[in-house]
N, C-alpha and C positions, 0 to 999 in steps of 0.2 A: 280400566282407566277412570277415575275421577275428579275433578275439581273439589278441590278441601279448603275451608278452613276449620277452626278449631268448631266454629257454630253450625255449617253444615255441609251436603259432601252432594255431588252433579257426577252422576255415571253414566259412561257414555256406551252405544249399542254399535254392535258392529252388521247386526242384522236388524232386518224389519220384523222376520220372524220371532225373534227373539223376546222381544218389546213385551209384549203381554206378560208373558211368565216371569222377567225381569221387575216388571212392576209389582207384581203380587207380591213379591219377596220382600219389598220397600211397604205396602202396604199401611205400616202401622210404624211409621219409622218418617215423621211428620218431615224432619231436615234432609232430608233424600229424596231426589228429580231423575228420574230416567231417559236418558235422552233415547229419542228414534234415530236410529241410524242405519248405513248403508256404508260399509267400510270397501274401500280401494279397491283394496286389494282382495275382496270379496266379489268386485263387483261382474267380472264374468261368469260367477257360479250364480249369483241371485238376484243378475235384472231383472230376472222373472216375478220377483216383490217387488219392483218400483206398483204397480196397480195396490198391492195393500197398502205398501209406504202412503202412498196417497188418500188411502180411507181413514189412515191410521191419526195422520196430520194435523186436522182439526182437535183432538184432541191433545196434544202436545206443545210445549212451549219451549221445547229444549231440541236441539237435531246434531246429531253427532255420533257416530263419527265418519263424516264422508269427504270429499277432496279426490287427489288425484296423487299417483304416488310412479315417480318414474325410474326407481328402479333399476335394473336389466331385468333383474327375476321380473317383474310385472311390463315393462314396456309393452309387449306380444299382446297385452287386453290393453292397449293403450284406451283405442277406440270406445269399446266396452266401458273402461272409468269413465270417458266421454260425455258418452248416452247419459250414465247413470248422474254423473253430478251435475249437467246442466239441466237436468230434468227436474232434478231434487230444488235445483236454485232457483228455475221456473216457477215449479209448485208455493215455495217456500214466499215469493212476489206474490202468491195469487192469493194468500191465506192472509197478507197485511205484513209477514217477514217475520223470521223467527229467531231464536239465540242460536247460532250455530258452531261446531269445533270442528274444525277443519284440518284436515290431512294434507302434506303441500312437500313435502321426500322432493328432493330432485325435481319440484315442479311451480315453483314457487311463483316464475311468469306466468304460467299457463294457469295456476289457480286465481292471481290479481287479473289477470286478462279475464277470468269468467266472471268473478264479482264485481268487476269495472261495467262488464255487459248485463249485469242483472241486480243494479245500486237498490232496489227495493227491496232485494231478499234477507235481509234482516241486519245483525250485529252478527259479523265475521269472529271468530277466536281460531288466531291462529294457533296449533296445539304442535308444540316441536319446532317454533319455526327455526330451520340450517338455510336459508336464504343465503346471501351477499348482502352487505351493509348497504348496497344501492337498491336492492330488492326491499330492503328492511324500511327505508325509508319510505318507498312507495307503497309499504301497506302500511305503515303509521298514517302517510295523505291522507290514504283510502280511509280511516277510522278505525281499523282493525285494531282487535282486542290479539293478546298473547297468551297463552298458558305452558310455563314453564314447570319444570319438574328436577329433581336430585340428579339423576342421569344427563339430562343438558345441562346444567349449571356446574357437572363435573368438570368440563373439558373447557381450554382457553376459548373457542371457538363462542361457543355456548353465553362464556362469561361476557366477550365482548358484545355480542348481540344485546342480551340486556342490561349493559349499561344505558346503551341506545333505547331502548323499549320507554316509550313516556311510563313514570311510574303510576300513575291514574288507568292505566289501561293493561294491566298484568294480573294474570289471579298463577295460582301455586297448583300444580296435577302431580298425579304418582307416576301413570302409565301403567301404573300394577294389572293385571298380575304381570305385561310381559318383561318388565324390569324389575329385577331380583335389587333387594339389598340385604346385606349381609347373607346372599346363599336363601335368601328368601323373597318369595314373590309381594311387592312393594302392596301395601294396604293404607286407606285414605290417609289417616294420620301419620305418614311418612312424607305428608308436603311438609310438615312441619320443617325439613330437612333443608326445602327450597328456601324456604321466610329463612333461615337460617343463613344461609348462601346468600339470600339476596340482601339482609343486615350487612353482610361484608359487604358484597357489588356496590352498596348504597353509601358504605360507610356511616349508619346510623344504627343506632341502639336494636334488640330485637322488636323489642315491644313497640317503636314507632314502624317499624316494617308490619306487624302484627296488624296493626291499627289500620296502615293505609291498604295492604289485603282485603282486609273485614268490609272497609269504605269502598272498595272495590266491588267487591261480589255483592254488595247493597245495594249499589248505583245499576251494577247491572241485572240484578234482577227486578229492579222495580222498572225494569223498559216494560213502556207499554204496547201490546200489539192486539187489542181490542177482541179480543177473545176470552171464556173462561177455558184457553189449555192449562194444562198443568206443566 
């Protein structure tokens, strides 16, 4: 999964372990961010890295991709998601607060119920959000950022959500590899596809969607959380 625009692209990790090796790959590739992550639906197999997640933290300014995902297949690690993302959101407070992309399937109360109880853990992104438009409103209060992708912007559901999305607070994702287009696994430059979608949603030109992206992913990367992570 990543966050795209046409200037640079935010990929998100599903494990803690992962993270190192993920980075080396970006190395030399100045417009690419790695985020640390601890994925949902992961998270009964690798609490046992929240202790690295934690070593790992200080040097990162990006955390994604964790949250809570309800499922049926995942309900049975309810508890387990639990553990792992208020732990994450704790840490995430104790470090000064981080950029985070968030997981929220079927869980949408229960993920604004955890960021409501821990307001200093950084700038929420919510990634997918399928909420209720009364949920939806309640993470706009909250501050919460959105990242949309080709695959939600497919379906009415999708579309109507971000009409609602303040436009100052939406960036454009693939969700690649696990969302195929065209019979192929989605690669950054297929946000383009979202800005495309969302020139209609918005009913404005591409290029001024283009633009308010760009202004987007500018504004929020220049948050400051008094560290040098990367």
């Amino acid at each position: 999964m990543a966050y795209s625009t046409r200037k640079s692209v935010r990929t998100n990790g599903a494990t803690s372990s992962a993270w190192s090796g993920t980075m080396a790959l970006a190395k030399n590739a100045p417009r690419i961010r790695t985020a640390l992550g601890l994925h949902p639906q992961l998270a009964h197999e690798r609490k046992g890295e929240l202790p690295l997640f934690e070593g790992l933290l200080p040097q990162v300014r990006y955390i994604g991709e964790i949250g809570l995902d309800g499922g049926p297949e995942y309900r049975q690690y309810w508890l387990d998601q639990q553990q792992v993302f208020f732990r994450i959101l704790k840490l995430c407070a104790s470090v000064g607060g981080r950029i985070m992309s968030i997981h929220s399937r079927r869980a949408s109360t229960e993920v604004l119920d955890a960021l409501t109880a821990e307001p200093d853990a950084g700038i929420a992104i919510l990634h997918w959000f399928s909420g209720t438009q009364k949920e939806l409103a309640r993470a706009v209060d909250l501050g919460c950022w959105f990242s949309v992708g080709p695959a939600m912007l497919a379906g009415a559901k999708g579309q109507a959500l971000a009409k609602k999305i303040p436009r100052d607070r939406i960036l454009t994702e693939t969700d690649g590899p696990f969302i195929q287009i065209n019979g192929q696994a989605a690669w950054p430059w297929d946000a383009d596809r979202a800005a495309e979608s969302l020139s209609k949603i918005w009913s404005q030109p591409i290029e001024a969607t283009q633009n308010q992206l760009l202004s987007n992913l500018r504004r929020l990367t220049s948050y400051a959380i008094g560290t040098n992570a990367i």
